[in-house]
Structures are given as structure tokens and as C-alpha cells.
C-alpha positions in Angstrom: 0.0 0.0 0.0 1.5 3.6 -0.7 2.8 5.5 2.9 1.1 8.8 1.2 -2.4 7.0 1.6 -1.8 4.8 4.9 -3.0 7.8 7.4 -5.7 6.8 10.0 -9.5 8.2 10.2 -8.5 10.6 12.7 -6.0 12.2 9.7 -8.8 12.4 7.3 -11.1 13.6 9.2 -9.1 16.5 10.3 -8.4 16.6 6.6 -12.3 16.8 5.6 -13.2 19.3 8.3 -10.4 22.0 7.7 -11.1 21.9 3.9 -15.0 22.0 4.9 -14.6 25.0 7.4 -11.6 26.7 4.5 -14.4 26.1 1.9 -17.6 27.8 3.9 -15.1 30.7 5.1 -14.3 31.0 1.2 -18.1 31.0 0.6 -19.5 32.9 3.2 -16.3 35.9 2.0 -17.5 35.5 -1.4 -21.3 36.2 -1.0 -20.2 39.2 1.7 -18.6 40.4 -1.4 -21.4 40.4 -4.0 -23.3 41.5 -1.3 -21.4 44.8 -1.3 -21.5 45.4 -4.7 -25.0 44.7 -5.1 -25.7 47.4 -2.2 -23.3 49.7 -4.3 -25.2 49.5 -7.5 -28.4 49.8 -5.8 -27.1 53.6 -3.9 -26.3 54.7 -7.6 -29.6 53.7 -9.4 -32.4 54.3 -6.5 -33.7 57.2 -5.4 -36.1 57.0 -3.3 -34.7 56.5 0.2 -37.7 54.1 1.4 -36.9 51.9 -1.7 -33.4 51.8 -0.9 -34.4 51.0 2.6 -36.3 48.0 1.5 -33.5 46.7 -0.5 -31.1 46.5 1.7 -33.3 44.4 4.0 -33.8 42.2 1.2 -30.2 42.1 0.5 -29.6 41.5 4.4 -32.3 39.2 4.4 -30.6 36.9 1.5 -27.4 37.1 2.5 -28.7 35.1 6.1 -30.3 32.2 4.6 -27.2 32.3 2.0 -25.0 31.8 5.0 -27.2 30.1 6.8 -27.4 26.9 4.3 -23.5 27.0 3.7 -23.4 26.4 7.7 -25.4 23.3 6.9 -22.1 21.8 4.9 -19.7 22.8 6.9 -18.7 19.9 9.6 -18.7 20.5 13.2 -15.3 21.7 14.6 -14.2 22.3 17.9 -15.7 25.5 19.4 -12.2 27.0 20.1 -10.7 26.1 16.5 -13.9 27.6 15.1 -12.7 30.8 16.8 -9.2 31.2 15.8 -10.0 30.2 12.6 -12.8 33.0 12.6 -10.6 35.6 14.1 -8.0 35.0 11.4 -10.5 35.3 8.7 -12.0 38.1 9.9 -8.6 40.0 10.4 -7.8 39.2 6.8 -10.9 40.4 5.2 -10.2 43.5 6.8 -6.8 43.7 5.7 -7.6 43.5 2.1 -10.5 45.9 2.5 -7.4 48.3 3.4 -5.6 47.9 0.7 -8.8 47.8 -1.7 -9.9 50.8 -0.1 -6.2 52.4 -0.5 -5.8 51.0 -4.5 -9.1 53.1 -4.9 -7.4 56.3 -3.9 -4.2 56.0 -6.0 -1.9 55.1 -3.0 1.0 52.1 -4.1 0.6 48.9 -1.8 4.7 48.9 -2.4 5.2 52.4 -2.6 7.9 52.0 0.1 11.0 50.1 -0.6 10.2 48.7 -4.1 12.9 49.3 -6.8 12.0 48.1 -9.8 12.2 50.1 -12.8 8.6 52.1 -13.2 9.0 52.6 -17.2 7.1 50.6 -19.5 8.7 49.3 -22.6 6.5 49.3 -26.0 5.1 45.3 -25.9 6.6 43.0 -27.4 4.0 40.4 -28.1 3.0 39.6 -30.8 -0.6 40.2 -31.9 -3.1 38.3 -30.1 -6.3 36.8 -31.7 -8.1 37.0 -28.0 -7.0 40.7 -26.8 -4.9 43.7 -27.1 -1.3 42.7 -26.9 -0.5 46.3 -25.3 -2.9 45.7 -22.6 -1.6 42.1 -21.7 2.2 43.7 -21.7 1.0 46.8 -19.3 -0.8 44.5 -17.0 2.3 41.8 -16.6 4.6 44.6 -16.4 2.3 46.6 -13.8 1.8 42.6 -11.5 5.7 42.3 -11.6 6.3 45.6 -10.2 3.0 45.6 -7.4 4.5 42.1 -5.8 7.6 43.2 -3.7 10.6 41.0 -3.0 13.4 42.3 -1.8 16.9 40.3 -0.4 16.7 42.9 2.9 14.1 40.5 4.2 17.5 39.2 5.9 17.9 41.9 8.1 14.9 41.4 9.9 15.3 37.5 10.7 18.7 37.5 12.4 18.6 33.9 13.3 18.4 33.0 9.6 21.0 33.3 7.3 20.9 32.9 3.5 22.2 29.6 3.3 19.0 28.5 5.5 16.9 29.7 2.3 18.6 27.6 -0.2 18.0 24.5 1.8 15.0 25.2 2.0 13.6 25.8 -1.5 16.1 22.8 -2.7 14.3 20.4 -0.6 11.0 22.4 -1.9 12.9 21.4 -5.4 13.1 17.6 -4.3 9.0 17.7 -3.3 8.1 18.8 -6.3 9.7 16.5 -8.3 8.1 13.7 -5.7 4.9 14.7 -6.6 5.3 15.8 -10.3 4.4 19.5 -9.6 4.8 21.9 -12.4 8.1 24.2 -12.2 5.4 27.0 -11.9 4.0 25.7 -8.8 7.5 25.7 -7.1 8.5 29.4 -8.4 4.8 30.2 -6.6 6.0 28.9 -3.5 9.7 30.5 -3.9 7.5 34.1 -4.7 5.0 33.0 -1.3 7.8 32.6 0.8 10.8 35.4 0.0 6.9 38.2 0.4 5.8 36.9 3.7 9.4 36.7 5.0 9.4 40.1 3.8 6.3 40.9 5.8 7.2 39.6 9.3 9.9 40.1 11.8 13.3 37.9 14.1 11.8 34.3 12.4 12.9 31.3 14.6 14.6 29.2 11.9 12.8 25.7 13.3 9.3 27.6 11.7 11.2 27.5 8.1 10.0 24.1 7.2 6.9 24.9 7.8 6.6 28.3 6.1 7.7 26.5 3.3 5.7 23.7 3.0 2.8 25.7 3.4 3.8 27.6 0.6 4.3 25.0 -1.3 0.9 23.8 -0.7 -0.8 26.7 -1.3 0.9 26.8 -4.4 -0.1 23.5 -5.2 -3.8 24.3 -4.8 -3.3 27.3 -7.5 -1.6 26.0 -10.0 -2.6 22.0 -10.5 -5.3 20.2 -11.7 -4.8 17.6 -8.6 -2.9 18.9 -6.0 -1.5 16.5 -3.5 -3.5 16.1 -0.3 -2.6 17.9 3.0 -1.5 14.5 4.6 0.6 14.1 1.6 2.0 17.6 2.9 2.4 16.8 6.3 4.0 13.4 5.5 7.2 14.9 4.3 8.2 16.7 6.6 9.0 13.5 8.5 6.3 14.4 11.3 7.6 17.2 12.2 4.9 19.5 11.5 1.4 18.2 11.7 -2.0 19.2 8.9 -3.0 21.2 11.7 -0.4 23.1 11.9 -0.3 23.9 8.1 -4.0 25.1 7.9 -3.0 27.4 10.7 0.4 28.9 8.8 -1.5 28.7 6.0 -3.7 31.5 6.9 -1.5 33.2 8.3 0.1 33.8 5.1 -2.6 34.5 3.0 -3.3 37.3 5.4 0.5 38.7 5.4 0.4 38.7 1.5 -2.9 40.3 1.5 -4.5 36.8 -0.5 -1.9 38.2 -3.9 -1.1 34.9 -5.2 -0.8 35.5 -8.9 2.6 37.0 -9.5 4.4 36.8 -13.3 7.8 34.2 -11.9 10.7 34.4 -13.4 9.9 31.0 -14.3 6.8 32.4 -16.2 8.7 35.2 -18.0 11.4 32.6 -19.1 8.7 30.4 -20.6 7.0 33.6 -22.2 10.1 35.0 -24.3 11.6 31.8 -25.2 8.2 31.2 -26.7 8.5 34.3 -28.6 11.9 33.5 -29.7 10.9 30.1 -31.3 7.7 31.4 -32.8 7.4 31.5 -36.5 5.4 34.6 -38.0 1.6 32.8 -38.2 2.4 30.3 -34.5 -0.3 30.9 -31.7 1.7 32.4 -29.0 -0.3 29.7 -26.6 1.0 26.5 -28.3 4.6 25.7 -27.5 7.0 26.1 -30.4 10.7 25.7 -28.2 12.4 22.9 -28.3 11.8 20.7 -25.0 15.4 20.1 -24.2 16.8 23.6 -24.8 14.5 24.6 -22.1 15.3 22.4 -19.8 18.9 23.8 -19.7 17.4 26.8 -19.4 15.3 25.8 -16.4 18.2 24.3 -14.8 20.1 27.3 -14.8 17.3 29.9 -13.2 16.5 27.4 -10.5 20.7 27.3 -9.3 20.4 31.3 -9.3 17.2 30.9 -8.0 18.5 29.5 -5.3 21.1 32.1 -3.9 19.9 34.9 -2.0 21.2 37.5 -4.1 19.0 36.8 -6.7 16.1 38.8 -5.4 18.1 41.8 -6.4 16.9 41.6 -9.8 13.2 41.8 -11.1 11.8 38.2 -12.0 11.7 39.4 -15.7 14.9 41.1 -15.8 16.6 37.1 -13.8 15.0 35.3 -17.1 16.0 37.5 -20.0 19.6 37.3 -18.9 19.0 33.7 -18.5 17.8 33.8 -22.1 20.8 35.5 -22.7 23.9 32.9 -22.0 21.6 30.3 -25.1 20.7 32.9 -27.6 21.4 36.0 -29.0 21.6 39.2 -27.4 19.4 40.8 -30.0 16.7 38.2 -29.9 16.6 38.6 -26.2 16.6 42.8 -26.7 13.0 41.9 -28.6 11.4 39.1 -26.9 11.8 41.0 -23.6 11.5 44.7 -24.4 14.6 45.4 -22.2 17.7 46.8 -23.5 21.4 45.3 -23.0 22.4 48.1 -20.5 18.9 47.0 -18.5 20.5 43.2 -17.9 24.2 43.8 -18.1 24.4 43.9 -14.4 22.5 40.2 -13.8 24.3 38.8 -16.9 27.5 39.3 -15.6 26.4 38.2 -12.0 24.7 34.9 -13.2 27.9 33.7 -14.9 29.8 31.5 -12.3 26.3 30.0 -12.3 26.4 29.2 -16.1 29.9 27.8 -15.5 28.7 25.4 -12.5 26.0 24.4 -14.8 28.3 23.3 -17.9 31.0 21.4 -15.2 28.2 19.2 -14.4 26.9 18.3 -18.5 23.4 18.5 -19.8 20.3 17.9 -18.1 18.1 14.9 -19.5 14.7 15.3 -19.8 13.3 12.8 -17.1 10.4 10.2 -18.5 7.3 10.9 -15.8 5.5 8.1 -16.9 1.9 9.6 -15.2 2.9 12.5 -17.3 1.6 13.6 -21.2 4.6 14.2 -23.5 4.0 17.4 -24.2 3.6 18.5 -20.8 7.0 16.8 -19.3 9.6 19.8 -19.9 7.2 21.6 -17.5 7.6 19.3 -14.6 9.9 20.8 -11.7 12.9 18.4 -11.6 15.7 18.5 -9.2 19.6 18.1 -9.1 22.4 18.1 -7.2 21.9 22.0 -6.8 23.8 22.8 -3.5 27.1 21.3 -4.7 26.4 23.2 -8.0 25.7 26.5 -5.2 28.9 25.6 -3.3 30.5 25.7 -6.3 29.7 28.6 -7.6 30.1 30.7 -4.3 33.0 32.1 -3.8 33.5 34.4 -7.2 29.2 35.3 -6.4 31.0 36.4 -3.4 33.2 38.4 -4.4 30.8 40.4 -6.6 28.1 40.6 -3.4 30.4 41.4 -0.1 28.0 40.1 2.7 28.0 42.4 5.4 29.7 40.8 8.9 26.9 40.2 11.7 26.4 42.7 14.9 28.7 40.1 17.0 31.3 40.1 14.4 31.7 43.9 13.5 35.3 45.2 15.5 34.3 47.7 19.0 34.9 51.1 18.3 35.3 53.5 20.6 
């Protein structure tokens, strides 16, 4: 029998009853939402103040027996989880009202500390059958610069140091080649995990498994068809963290990132302009047209820089075009990406001990996941002996990022 699916009742009933009581909160959010925009419609289009009056009963009115027969599903939970779980919805809701409410009146969510580049290159997709290509460009240009990351989250965890990272999202490398995950789904949970660092403050470095595998699973739940169960979750962390204890970090960060979950990776932007780059004049930019095992190098290369702290220095878009850059030519790259030379200079030059790891340790094979379509394998997160390749690489990434010494190891001045 498989370990993944040899968990007692106990297990899946906890399983059942957090994704019941997840579900209803989802549901119960959801209709408070229509609700409000309902109400708004009505203030604009009635004007008599007793018909307005009436509506909102009825509104009020619909909105109990809506709630009330989602409480129906929902299966009994302990009265104190019921609580917490309540509390944390509750404080979240209000936190993206904030920043809905702030959005409304021109204010940046990452107006402070943000330092991507604001300007907006012409797009460079081609045209597209099912909207405007300038539109798509502007919006994917506009996500990448509203999600923050930044390598400073450091600074405010001192018990973690950036080594502590890369084991971490290389063992989130190994899970999601486990369970066949898509490379998307692990550059979600990378993006999940460097914003809610980023968002909290002095970390114990015993919670990083967790805030990782949470991530991860979140991730999961966004990106694939069948997503692997929480058990399955909890299983590999060797019992060391429990499905309790995920649904509880789980909203936690939802709330910290304010529910954004659908940033552009650099995983998603590498995929994008090697697209472009392959496509012949009359191709549909949605089918694939790149070679399978060109990208694979590719992908093997962005998940070693990936993994080194240094990294987040450099917008997810600007990380793949120089990727793009050490397999084709610069030109191509300049027009698939919209940025010019001088705009990825500075990564190119940093990612190159990383290219020269990657070629001491030969080609990457495309693996045969035999649950897997064909067509689909290239986009399976695979992993690799990635922290010798790290190791390797270190010392000349060094040299170009001096690490500042800690507080205990700066000389006394006086």
C-alpha cells in the first residue's frame, strides 16, 4: 500500500473538516462580497430612500439564509478552532478591504522600498487573436512591479541566514519533483515565501520548514489540476509538522500577503520569451513552439540562481531575460523582452559562475514521468544536485556581493 495513503481516520477527518470550514469561510467571504457590490449598485440607481431602505433588507435578508445553508455543509469543529479560525479570517478580510480601499485612492501597496524600474517598454508580443497585446504587456509589467521582493528580508530574521533559504527551496525542489508539480508551482511557493518573510519580523529558523511547506501547498492548490493532499503535505516533513499546523500557517500567510497569489515568476517570463523567440510569424503564441530540451537547460540554470539569496536583487523578468541571454542571441533577447542590453548587463554578468557550475556538471536529461503527457514533461519541476552546484559557484558570487559581517562580528569602536 502507498505510505502517502496509509493515514488513520483521525487524519482524514481532520483533513475533511479544515477543507470544509476553509471552503464555507471562502463561501461565506464571497457572498459578503457580492453583497457589497450589489448594495453599491443599488445607492447609484435608486432614489427614493424608502426603496433603498427595503433593498437592503432584502439584501440582508438573502445574504442570512445564503449563510445560513452554507453552515449546513460545513462539519462540526471544535468551538475554540472555530474561533481562531474566525478571528483570522475576519482580520484578513479587513486587511484587504485596506488595501482595496487604498488601491481606490491612487496610493502604491509597495510604494515604500520597491525598486524596480517604473517605465514601460513598447510590448513585445505579438498580436493576439483574444485581446490587445498592449494591454496584456502593461498588465504583466504593472503585477511584476505591485509584488515586492526584496533580499533585505534578511535583516529582519537574524537567526536566519541565507544559506537557511537555499536548503530550504532545494528540498522544496526535491518535493516537487516527488509529486510531479509543475516548475510553476515551485517558483509560486519560492514568490509565497521570499513576500511573507518580507512581511514579518526575528523568524525562529525551526518555523522555516513549515513556512515552506505551506507555501508550497498553497501553491499547489493554484496551479494543478490535482494537487497532492494535506497529509501528503504533512508526510514529508517526517512528522515534524502536523495538517494542523499547516492550515494554521497557511492562513497566516494568505493574510501577510494580503490573499496576492498570482505573480508573473521568473519561471513564467522565461517560458514567455523563449516562446516568442521560437515562434514562427503565423504560431499561436499559446501553443509551445521551443524545443523541450533547450528549455530544460534553461530551467536548470534559473532554479541554481534561483537559489542564492542575491538573486532577489533583480526583477523576476529582468533574472529570465539574462538567463535567455547565456543560449541565444543578445538581439533576440533585446525583442522578446523589451529590455535593453544596459537593463541586464548587471544580472548577466552576475549569473555567470552559475552558467559555468551548470556546464562542469553536463546536460540535463529530460526525465520520462510516466503519469505525465509528453507534451507537458519539460514543465515538470525536476531536481539536481543543486547545492554542490551552489557551493561551487560561491566564492567568485561572493566576491561580486560582499555580505556584510553580523552585529557580533563587527570590530568595537570606541
Amino acid at each position: 500500500m502507498d505510505p502517502f495513503y496509509s493515514r488513520d481516520c483521525d487524519a482524514v477527518n481532520k483533513v475533511r473538516r479544515g477543507r470544509s470550514y476553509v471552503g464555507a469561510s471562502a463561501n461565506r467571504s464571497l457572498i459578503w462580497t457580492r453583497n457589497r457590490e450589489t448594495e453599491a449598485a443599488t445607492n447609484m440607481t435608486r432614489r427614493s430612500g424608502r426603496l433603498q431602505k427595503r433593498s437592503e433588507n432584502v439584501l440582508g435578508q438573502k445574504g442570512k439564509v445564503a449563510k445560513q445553508s452554507n453552515r449546513k455543509k460545513v462539519q462540526p469543529l471544535s468551538k475554540l478552532q472555530c474561533e481562531k479560525n474566525q478571528l483570522v479570517l475576519e482580520s484578513a478580510a479587513k486587511s484587504r478591504l485596506l488595501v482595496e480601499a487604498a488601491s481606490e485612492k491612487g496610493v502604491d501597496r509597495d510604494e515604500a522600498g520597491y525598486e524596480g524600474d517604473s517605465s514601460v517598454q513598447p510590448s513585445p508580443l505579438p498580436h493576439l487573436g483574444w485581446g490587445s497585446s498592449e494591454d496584456v504587456w502593461v498588465k504583466m509589467i504593472n503585477r511584476e512591479q505591485s509584488y515586492r521582493h526584496s533580499k533585505s528580508f534578511m535583516r529582519k530574521h537574524p537567526r536566519i541566514q541565507p544559506r537557511m533559504r537555499s536548503i530550504l527551496l532545494d528540498w522544496l525542489i526535491e518535493v516537487s519533483e516527488a509529486y510531479t508539480l509543475h516548475r510553476q508551482t515551485f517558483y509560486l511557493a519560492q514568490d509565497y515565501f521570499d513576500r511573507f518573510m518580507l512581511t514579518q519580523d526575528d523568524i525562529e529558523k525551526n518555523m522555516l520548514q513549515l513556512i515552506g511547506i505551506t507555501c508550497l501547498f498553497i501553491a499547489a492548490k493554484m496551479e494543478e489540476a490535482c494537487p497532492p493532499k494535506l497529509s501528503q503535505m504533512a508526510y514529508v516533513t517526517a512528522g515534524t509538522y502536523y495538517e494542523d499546523e499547516i492550515l494554521q500557517m497557511e492562513l497566516i500567510i494568505l493574510k501577510a500577503l494580503n490573499w496576492n497569489l498570482c505573480p508573473e515568476t521568473a519561471v513564467s517570463w522565461l517560458k514567455l520569451y523563449f516562446q516568442m523567440a521560437s515562434m514562427n510569424t503565423n504560431s499561436d503564441l499559446l501553443e509551445p513552439q521551443f524545443p523541450q530540451d533547450a528549455y530544460i537547460q534553461m530551467t536548470r540554470l534559473l532554479d541554481l540562481c534561483i537559489l542564492n539569496i542575491n538573486s532577489l536583487d533583480f526583477q523576476y523578468r529582468v533574472l529570465a531575460a539574462s538567463v535567455l541571454s547565456h543560449f541565444i542571441q543578445r538581439e533576440t533577447v533585446e525583442q522578446v523582452s523589451g529590455l535593453s542590453k544596459e537593463a541586464t548587463q548587471l544580472c548577466v554578468n552576475w549569473m555567470a559562475p552559475f552558467v559555468e557550475s551548470v556546464g562542469w556538471s553536463g546536460r540535463a536529461k529530460l526525465r520520462d514521468f510516466t503519469t505525465i503527457k509528453a507534451e507537458d514533461k519539460h514543465n515538470i519541476q525536476t531536481h539536481t544536485d543543486y547545492m554542490t552546484m551552489l557551493d561551487g559557484s560561491k566564492n567568485e558570487v561572493d566576491d561580486q556581493f560582499p555580505t556584510p559581517p553580523n552585529s557580533t562580528e563587527k570590530p568595537c569602536t570606541h
